[in-house]
Backbone as CSV, one residue per row, in Angstrom:
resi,resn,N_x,N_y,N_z,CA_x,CA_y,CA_z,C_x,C_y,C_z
1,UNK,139.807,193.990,-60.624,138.547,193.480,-61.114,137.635,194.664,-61.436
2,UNK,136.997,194.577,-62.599,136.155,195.535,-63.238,134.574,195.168,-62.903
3,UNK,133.301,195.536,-62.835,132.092,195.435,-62.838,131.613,196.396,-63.710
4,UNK,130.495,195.700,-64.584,129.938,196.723,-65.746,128.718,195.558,-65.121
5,UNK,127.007,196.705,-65.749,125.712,196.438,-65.724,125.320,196.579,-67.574
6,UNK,125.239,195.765,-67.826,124.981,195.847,-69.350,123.414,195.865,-69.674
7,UNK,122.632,196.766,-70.645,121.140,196.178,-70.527,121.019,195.637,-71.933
8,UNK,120.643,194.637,-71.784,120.511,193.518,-73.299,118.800,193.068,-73.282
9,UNK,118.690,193.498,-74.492,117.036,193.151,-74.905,117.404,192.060,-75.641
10,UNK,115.705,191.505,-75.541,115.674,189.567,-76.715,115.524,188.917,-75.602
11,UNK,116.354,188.871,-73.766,115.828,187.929,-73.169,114.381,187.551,-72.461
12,UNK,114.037,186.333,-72.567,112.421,186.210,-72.120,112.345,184.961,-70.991
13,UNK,113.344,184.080,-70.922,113.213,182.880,-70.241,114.291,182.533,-69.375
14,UNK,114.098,181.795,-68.834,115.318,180.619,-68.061,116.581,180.256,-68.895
15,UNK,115.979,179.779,-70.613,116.915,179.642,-71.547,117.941,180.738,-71.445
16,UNK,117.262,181.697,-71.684,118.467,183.278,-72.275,118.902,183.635,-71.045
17,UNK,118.533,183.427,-70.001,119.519,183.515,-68.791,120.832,182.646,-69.042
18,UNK,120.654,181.213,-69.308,121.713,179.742,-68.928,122.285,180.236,-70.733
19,UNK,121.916,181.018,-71.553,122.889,181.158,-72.646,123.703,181.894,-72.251
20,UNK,123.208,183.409,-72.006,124.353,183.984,-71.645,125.010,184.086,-70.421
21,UNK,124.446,183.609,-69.050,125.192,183.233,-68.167,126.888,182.243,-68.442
22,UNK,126.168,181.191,-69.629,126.953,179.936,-69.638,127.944,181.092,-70.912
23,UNK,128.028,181.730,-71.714,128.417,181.874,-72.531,129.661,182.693,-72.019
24,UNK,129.047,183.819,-71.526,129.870,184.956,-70.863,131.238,184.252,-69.513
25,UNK,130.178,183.664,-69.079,131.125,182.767,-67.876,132.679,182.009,-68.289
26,UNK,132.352,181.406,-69.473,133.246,180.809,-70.455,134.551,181.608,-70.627
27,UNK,134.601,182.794,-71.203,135.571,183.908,-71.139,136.416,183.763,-70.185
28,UNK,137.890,183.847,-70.624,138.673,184.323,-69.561,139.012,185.326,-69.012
29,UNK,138.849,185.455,-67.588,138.978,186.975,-66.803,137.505,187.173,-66.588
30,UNK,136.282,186.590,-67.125,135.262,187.060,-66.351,135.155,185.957,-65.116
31,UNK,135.212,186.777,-63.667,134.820,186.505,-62.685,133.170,185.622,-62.055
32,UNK,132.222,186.732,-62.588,131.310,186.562,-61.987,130.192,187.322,-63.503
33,UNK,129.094,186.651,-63.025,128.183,187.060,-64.527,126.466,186.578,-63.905
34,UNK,125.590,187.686,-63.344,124.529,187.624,-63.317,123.790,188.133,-64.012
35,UNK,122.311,187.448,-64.609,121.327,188.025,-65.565,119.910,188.425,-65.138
36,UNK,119.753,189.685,-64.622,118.423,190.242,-64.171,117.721,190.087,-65.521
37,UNK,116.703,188.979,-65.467,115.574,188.982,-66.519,114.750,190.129,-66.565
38,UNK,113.923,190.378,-65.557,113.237,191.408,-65.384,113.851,192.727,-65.871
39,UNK,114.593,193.225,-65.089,115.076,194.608,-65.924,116.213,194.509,-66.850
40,UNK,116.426,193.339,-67.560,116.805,192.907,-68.593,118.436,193.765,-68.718
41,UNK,119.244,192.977,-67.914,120.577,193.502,-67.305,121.376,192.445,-67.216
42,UNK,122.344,192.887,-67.590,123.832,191.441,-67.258,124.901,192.002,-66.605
43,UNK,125.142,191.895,-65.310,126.312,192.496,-64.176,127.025,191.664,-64.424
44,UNK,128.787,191.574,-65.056,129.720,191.104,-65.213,130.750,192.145,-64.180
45,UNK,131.371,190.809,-63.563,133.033,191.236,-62.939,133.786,190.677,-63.669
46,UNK,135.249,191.605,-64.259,135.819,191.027,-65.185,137.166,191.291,-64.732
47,UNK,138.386,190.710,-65.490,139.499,191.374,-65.245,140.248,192.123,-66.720
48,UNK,140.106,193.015,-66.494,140.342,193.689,-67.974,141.655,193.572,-68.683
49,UNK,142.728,192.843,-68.072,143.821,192.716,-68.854,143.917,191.493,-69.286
50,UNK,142.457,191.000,-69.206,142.577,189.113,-69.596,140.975,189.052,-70.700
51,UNK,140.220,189.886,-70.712,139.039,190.307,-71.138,138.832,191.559,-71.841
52,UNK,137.957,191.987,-72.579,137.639,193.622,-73.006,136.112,193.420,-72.994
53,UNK,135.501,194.613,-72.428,134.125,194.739,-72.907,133.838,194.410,-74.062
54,UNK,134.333,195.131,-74.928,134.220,194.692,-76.078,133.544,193.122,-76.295
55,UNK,134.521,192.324,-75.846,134.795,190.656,-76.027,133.288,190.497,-75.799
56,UNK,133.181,190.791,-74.454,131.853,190.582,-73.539,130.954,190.653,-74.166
57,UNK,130.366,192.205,-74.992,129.411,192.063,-75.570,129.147,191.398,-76.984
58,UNK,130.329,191.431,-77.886,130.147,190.327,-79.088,129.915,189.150,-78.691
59,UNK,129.890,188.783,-77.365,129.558,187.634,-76.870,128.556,187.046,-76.434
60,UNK,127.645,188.622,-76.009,125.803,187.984,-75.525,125.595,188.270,-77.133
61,UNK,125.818,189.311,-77.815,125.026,189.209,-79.418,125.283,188.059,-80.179
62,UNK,126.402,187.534,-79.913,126.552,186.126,-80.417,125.554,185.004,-80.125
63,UNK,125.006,185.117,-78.913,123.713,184.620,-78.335,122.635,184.974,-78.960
64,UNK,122.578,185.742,-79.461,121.493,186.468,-80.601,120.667,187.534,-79.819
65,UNK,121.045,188.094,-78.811,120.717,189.432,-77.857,121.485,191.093,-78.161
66,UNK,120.715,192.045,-77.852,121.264,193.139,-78.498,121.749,194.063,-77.287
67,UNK,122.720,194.393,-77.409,123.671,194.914,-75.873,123.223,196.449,-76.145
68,UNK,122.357,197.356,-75.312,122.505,198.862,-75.914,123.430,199.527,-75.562
């Protein structure tokens, strides 16, 4: 199992938490997926031979959020 801290700007609410919580979660091989609003961060546990970062982040920008 992998853990990455991603910082993604655009989120402001409860909404953009339950998007990309619900979105990312969806993926197979991600474990676990929390969204610090405040310092505007997404901690994913993943399993990387079932997932790629990659995946992950075309996946909150797909949400319409920008992964730096």
């Amino acid at each position: 199992m992998e853990s990455v801290t991603l910082k993604v700007s655009g989120m402001s609410c409860g909404h953009c938490v339950k998007a990309v919580e619900g979105s990312v979660g969806k993926l197979n091989g991600v474990d676990r997926v929390a969204v610090d609003l405040n310092n505007g961060q997404v901690q994913v546990q993943f399993n990387s031979s079932e997932v790629t970062l990659e995946q992950i982040k075309e996946t909150i920008d797909d949400q319409g959020y920008d992964v730096e």
